[in-house]
KOLDRENFI-40178 format. One record per residue (C-alpha): residue in one letter; x, y, z. Coordinates in steps of 0.5 Angstrom, whole numbers, padded with zeros to 4 digits, always signed. Layout:
BEGIN
aXYZ;...
# end
This chain:
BEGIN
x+0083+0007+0437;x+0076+0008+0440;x+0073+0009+0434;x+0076+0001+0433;x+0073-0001+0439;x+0067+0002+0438;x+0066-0002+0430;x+0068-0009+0434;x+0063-0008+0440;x+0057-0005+0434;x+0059-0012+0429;x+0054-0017+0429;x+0058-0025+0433;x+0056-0027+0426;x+0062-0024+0425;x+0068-0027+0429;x+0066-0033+0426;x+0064-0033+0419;x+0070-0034+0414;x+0073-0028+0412;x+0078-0027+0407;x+0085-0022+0407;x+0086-0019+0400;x+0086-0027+0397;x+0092-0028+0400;x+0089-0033+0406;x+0082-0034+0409;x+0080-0035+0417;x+0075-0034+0422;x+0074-0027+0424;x+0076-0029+0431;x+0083-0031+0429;x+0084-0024+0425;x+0082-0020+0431;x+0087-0025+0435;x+0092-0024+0430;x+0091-0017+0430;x+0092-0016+0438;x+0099-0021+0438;x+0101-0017+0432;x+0100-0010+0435;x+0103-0013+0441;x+0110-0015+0438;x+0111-0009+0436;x+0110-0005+0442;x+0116-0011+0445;x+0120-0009+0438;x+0120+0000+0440;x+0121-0002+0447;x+0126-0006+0446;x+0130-0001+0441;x+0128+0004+0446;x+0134+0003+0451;x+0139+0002+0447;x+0138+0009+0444;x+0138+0012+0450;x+0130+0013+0452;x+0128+0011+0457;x+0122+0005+0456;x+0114+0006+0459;x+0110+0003+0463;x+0107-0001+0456;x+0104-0007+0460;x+0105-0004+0469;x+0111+0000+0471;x+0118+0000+0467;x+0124+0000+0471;x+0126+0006+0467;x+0120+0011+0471;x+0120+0013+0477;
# end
């Protein structure tokens, strides 16, 4: 990941606001890739954790403190 944040940090602001293009199947700004990338990852961290509970773990503090610690 901090290899990720180090790439994003060094790209040039051209980047986020040029039209990129995704394998050919859609084009969008950069900004709007690097939003869907984060909302992506953060959908998918509420599916575990809501997977979690009922196979018995207990769920991490993902966002702040879970119920399930302490």
């Amino acid at each position: 990941m901090a290899a990720a944040i180090a790439a994003l940090r060094a790209a040039p602001a051209e980047t986020f606001s040029r039209a990129l293009d995704f394998f050919g199947k859609m084009q969008a700004q950069g900004a709007d890739f690097l939003a869907l990338a984060l909302k992506h990852s953060i959908h998918h961290r509420g599916q575990l954790s809501a997977y979690l509970r009922p196979a018995g773990g207990k769920v991490p503090g993902i966002y702040g403190p879970s119920g399930d610690q302490g």
